[in-house]
C-alpha positions as a printed Julia matrix, in Angstrom:
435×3 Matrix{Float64}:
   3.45  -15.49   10.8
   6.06  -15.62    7.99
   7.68  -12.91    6.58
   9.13  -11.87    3.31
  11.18   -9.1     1.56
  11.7    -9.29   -2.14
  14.28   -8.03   -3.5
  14.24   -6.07   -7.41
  17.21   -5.61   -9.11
  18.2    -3.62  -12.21
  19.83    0.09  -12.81
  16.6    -0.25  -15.65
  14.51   -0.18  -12.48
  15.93    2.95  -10.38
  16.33    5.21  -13.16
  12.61    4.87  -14.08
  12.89    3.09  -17.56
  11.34    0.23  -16.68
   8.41   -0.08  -13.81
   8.63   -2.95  -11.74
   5.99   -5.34  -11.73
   7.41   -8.6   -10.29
   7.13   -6.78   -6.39
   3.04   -6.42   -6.63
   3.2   -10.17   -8.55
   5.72  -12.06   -5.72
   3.79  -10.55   -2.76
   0.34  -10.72   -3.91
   1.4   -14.81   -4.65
   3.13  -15.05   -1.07
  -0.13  -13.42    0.94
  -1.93  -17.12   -0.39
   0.74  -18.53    1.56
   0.21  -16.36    4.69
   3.22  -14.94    4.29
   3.78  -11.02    5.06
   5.99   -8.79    2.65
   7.31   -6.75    5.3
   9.74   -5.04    2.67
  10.2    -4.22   -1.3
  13.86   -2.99   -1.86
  14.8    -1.64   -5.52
  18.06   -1.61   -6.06
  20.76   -1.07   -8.77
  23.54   -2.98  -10.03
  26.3    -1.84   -8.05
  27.92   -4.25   -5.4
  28.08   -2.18   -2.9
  24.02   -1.71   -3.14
  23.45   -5.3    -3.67
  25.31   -6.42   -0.8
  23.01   -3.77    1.62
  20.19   -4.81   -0.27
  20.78   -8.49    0.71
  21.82   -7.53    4.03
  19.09   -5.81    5.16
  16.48   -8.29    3.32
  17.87  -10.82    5.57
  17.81   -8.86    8.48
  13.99   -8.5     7.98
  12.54  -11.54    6.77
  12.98  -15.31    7.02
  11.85  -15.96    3.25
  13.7   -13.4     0.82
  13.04  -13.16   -3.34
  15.0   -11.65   -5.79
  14.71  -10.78   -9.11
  17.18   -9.62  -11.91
  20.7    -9.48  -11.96
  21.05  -13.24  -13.68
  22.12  -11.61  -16.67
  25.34  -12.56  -19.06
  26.73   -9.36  -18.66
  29.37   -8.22  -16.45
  26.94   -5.85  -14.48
  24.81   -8.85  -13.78
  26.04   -9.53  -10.24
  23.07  -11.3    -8.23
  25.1   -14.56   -7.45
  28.49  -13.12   -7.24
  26.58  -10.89   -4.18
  25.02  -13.97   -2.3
  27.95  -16.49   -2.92
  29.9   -13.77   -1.07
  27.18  -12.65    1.35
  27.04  -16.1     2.08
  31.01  -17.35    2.29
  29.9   -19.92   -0.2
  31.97  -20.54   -3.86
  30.53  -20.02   -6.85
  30.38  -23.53   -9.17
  29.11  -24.47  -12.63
  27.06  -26.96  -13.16
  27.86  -28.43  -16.95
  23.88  -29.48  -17.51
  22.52  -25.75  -17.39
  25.62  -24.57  -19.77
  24.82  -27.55  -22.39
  21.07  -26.36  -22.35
  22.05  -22.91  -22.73
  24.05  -24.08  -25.92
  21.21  -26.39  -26.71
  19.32  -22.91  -27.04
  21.19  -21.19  -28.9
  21.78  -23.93  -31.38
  18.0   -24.3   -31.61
  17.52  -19.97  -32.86
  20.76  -20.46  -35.24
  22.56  -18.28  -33.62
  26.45  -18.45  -32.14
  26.48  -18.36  -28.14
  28.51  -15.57  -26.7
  31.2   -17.18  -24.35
  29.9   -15.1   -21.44
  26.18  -16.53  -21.36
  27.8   -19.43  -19.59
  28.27  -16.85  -16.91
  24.15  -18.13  -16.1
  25.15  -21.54  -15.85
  27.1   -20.32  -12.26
  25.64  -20.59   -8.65
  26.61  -20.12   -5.41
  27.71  -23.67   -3.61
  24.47  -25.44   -2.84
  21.86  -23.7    -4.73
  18.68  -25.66   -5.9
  18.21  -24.96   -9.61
  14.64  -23.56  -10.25
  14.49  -24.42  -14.25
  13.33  -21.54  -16.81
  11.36  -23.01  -19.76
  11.09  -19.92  -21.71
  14.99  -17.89  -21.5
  18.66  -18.53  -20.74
  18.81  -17.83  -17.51
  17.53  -20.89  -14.79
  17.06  -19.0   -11.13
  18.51  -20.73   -7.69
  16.81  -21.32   -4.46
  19.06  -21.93   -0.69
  18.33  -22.62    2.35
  20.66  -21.43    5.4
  20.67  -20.67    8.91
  19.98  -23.89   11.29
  16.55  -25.01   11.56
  15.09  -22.76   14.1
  16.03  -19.76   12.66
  16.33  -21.19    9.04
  16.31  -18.16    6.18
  14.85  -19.34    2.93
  16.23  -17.35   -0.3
  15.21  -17.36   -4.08
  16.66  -15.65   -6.73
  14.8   -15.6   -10.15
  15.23  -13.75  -13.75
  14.28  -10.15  -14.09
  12.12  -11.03  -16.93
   8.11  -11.23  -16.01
   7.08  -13.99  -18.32
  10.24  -16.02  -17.3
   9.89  -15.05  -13.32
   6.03  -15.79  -13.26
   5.93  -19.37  -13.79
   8.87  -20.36  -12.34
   7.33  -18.74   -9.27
   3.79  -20.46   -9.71
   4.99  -23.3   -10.37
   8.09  -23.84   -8.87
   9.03  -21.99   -5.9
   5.27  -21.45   -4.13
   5.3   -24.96   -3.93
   8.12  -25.25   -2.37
   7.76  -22.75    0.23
   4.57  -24.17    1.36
   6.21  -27.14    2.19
   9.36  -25.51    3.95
   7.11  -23.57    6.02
   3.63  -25.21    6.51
   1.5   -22.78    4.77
  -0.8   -20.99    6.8
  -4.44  -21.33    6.21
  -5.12  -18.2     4.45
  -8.4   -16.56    2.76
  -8.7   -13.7     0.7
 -11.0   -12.02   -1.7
 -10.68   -8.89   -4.01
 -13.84   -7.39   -4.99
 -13.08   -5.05   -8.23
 -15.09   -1.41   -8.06
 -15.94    1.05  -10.39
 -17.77    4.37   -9.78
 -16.59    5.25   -6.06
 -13.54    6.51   -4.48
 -11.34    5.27   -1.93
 -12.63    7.3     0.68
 -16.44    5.61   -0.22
 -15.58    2.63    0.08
 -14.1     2.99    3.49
 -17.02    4.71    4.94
 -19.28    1.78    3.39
 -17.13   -1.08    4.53
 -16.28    0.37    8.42
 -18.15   -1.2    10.58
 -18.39   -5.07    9.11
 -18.16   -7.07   11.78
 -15.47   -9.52   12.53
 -11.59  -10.06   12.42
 -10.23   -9.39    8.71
  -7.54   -7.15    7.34
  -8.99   -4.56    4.44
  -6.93   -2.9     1.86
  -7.52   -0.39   -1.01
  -5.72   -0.54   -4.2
  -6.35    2.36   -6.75
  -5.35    1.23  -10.16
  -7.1     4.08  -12.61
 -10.14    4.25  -12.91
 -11.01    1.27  -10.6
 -10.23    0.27   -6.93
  -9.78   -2.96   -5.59
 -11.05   -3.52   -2.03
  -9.06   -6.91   -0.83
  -9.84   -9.2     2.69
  -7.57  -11.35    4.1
  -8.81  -13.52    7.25
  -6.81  -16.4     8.42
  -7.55  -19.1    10.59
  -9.63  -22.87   10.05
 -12.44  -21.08    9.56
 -11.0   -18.8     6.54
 -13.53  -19.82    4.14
 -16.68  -19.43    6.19
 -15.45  -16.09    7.45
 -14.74  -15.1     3.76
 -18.32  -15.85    2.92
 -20.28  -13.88    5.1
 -17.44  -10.97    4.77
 -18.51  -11.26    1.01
 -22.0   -10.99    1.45
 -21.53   -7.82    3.8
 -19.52   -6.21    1.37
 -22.37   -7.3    -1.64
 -25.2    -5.7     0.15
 -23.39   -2.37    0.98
 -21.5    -1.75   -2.2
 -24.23   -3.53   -4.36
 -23.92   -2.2    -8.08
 -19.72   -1.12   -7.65
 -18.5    -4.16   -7.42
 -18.17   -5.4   -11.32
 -16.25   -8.81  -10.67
 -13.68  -10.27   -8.07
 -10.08  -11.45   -8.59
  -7.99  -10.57  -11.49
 -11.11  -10.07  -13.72
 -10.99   -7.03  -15.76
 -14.12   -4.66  -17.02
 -13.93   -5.66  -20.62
 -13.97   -9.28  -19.75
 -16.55   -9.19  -17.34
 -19.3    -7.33  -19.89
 -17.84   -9.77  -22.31
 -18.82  -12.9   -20.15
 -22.69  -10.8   -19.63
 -22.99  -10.32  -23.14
 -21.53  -13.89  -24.0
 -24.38  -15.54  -21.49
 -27.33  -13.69  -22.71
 -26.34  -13.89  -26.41
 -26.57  -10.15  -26.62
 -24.8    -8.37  -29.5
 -23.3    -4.75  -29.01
 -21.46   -2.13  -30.82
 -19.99    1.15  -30.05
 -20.28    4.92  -32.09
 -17.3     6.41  -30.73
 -15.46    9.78  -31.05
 -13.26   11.15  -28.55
 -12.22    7.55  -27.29
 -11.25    6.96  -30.95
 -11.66    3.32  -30.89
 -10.72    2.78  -27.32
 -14.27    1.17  -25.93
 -13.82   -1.08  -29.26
 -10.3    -1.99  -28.68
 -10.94   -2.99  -25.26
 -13.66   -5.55  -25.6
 -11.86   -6.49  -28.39
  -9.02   -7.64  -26.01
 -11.29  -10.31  -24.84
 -10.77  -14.01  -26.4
 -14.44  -14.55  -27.91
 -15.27  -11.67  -28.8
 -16.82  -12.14  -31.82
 -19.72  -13.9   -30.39
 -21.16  -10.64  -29.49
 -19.29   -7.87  -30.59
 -20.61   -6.51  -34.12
 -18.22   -4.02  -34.67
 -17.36   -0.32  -34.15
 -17.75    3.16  -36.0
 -15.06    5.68  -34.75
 -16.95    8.64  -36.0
 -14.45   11.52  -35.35
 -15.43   14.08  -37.67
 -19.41   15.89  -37.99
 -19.28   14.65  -41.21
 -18.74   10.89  -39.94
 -21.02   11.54  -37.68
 -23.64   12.22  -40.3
 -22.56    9.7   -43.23
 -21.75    6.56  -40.85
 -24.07    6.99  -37.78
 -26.82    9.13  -39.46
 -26.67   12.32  -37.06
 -28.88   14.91  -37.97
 -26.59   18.22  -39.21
 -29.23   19.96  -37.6
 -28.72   18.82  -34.21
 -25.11   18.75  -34.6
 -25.89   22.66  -35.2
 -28.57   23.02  -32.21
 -26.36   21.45  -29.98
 -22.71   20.71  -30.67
 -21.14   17.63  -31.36
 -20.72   17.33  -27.78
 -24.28   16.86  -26.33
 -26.41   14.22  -24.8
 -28.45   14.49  -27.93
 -25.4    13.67  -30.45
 -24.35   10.72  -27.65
 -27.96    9.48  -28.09
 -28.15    9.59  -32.03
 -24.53    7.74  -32.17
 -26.04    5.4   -30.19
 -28.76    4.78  -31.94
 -27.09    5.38  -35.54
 -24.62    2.19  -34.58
 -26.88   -0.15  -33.38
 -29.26    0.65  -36.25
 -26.12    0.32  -38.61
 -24.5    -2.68  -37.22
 -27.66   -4.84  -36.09
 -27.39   -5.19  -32.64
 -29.29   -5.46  -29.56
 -27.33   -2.6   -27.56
 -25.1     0.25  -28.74
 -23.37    2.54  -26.68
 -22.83    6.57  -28.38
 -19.33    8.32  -26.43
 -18.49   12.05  -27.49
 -16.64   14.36  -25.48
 -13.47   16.94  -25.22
 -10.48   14.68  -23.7
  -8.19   18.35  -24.34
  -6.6    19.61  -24.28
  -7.56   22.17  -26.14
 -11.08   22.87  -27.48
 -13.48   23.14  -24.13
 -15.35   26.22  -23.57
 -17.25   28.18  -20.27
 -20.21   25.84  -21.16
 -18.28   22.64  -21.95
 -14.71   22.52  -20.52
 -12.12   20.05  -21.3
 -13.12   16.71  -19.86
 -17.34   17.01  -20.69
 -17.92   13.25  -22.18
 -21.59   12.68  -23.29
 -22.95    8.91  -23.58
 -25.68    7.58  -24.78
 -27.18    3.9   -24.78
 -29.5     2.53  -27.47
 -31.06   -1.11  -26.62
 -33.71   -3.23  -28.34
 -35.3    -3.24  -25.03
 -35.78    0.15  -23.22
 -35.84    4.14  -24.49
 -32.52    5.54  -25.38
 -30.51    7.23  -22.49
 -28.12    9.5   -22.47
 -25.77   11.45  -19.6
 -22.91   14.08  -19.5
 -20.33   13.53  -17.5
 -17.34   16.28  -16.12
 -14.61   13.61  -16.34
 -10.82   14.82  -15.33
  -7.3    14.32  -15.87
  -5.26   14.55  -19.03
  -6.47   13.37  -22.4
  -5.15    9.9   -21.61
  -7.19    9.65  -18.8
 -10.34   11.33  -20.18
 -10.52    9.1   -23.15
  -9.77    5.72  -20.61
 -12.12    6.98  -18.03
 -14.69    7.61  -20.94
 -14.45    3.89  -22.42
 -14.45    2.5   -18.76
 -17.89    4.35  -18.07
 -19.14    2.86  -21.6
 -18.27   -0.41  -21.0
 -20.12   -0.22  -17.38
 -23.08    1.1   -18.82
 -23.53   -2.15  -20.98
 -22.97   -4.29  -17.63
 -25.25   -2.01  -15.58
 -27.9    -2.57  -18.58
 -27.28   -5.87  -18.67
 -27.8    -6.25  -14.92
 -30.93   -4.38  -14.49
 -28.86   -1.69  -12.58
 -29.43    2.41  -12.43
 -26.42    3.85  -14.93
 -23.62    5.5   -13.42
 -24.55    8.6   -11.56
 -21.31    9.7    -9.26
 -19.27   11.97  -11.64
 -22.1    14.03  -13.3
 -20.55   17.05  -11.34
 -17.71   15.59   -9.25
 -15.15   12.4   -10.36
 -14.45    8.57   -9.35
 -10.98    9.76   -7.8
  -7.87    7.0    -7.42
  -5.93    7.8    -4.44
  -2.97    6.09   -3.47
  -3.15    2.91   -1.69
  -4.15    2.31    2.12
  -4.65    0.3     4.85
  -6.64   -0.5     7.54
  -7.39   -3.41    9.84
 -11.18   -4.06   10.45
 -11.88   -4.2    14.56
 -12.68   -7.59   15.63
């Protein structure tokens, strides 16, 4: 087994302006390779940080990747670190400055003298090209061959880093290395905690390595088996996890809610549209999101206001009276008023308190009523104690609306967990499955 540190650099990074997103991107990449990020060090732009930052990466790990510090400016010190780290001069090579010039000529605008500071590596660097910024990234090689260390150092910026790691540096790893034959498959879940899915997934037979990643309001349940017999074992893992987690699991891979209703809707040439209040757009906006949207999306009414509620979706003042604005019955007549209004086969109603101020004994802050509307089967409606901030409340709300149309869709009961309790997203953990 392989393993990796990556390194992030930037004082944008420690202080908390920026969130680093390259880490999760680099090792997720590297675990197709079968290699194991054994460490993710953040680090300023100080030299005396860098150089423990380096030190200690290459302590760790036989494959180390970096990102940031290629910068023009003088606090930009990635390659003055490893040219020193690694007794090696630093050299210019006159192709990468003429690009950069080349660049800069292209946008009209005059090239600062010290963005030729990016056309500098240390002695022996392999130049990793950037087709979309100034700064090209470096990989080396060092060590003799038994013990040989294999180091990358890329830009900072994600749409630069990303490809030049796809299609660049993965590539070239697997060959240095002899990539591992590695399996793995991430089943997205809505509707059940961390703690659920544990308790449903102990027990599956057979050697694999389970992980749970919370990412609001979802959780990603991953399995990584290795050996010749990846794929087979992946398959009948996969159908284990299918038959105990059944209606949870919306997609796998990268796939997101939004695009997975839009792909349902898309294949059965149904058309939706959404009444919404407290999301304010947010279900709408979402779906929206999706390239092809149009093919089935008929539009949105964000019907804030009582009075939008009753001139755009047709609500009954009377039962906005009986019951509040804030009821199963108003979620059902949104529903109903929009798909009625906009000519489609489903609608989906949301109203709720996302706070927060204006929840009461009866309905505190977080109480979200739906309501679904179809060509096809009696309106339903549910209220839901949902939790969190308003932020949360209002994505929680449009996450639960877009997983009733899939659940409809699907022939599946609607979303039951959270009536009186929540879908919690705990912090990420581990386990390895006994074998």
């Amino acid at each position: 087994m392989i393993d990796a540190a990556i390194i992030s650099t930037g004082d944008e990074l420690t202080t908390g302006r920026t969130t680093d997103t390259n880490a999760g991107f680099i090792a997720d990449r590297l675990l197709g390779l079968g290699i194991d990020v054994v460490a993710i060090l953040t680090v300023g732009d100080r030299p005396e940080r860098l150089r423990w930052a380096w030190t200690e990466a290459l302590r760790l790990a036989r494959v180390v990747i970096a990102t940031g510090g290629l910068g023009p400016t003088a606090d930009d010190l990635t390659t003055e670190t490893v040219a020193a780290l690694l007794g090696r001069p630093i050299v210019h090579d006159p192709e990468v400055a003429e690009r950069i010039r080349e660049l800069f000529r292209l946008f009209n605008r005059p090239m600062p003298e010290n963005n030729l500071k990016q056309a500098a590596f240390p002695e022996g660097a392999v130049i990793v090209p950037n087709g979309l910024g100034t700064a090209p990234g470096y990989r080396l090689e060092v060590g003799p061959l038994e013990d040989r260390r294999h180091l990358v150092v890329l830009p900072g910026v994600p749409r630069e880093m990303k490809p030049m790691l796809t299609e660049t540096v993965l590539p070239w790893l697997a060959e240095q290395i002899g990539a591992a034959r590695v399996g793995h498959r991430t089943f997205q879940t809505f509707g059940i905690s961390e703690s659920g899915l544990d308790e449903l997934i102990a027990g599956i037979p057979g050697e694999g390595r389970w992980s749970f990643r919370a990412n609001f309001p979802e959780v990603s349940v991953r399995v990584v088996v290795r050996g010749d017999d990846a794929e087979q074992r992946l398959a009948a893992f996969g159908r284990e996890v299918y038959a105990r987690l059944g209606p949870y699991i919306y997609g796998e891979g990268d796939t997101s809610m939004e695009r997975v209703v839009g792909e349902l809707l898309a294949a059965r040439n149904v058309s939706v549209a959404f009444g919404e209040s407290c999301t304010g757009g947010l279900v709408a906006h979402r779906l929206t999101n999706v390239a092809g949207s149009s093919a089935y999306f008929r539009g949105g009414i964000n019907a804030y206001a009582n009075s939008a509620k009753e001139r755009l979706l047709g609500v009954p003042a009377t039962m906005l009276a009986v019951h509040g604005a804030v009821s199963e019955e108003v979620a059902g007549a949104m529903a109903e008023g929009a798909r009625r209004a906009l000519v489609t086969e489903i609608a989906v109603g949301v109203t709720g308190i996302a706070g927060p101020d204006g929840g009461t004994a009866d309905k505190p802050v977080g109480t979200v009523c739906f309501g679904l509307a179809a060509a096809d089967h009696p309106t339903v409606t549910r209220r839901y104690q949902l939790w969190g901030n308003r932020e949360w409340v209002k994505l929680l709300a449009s996450q639960i609306a877009l997983d009733w149309v899939r659940r409809h869709l699907l022939g599946l009961p609607l979303l039951e967990i959270g009536r009186r309790g929540s879908v919690p997203a705990g912090l990420k953990r581990e386990r390895v499955a006994p074998g």
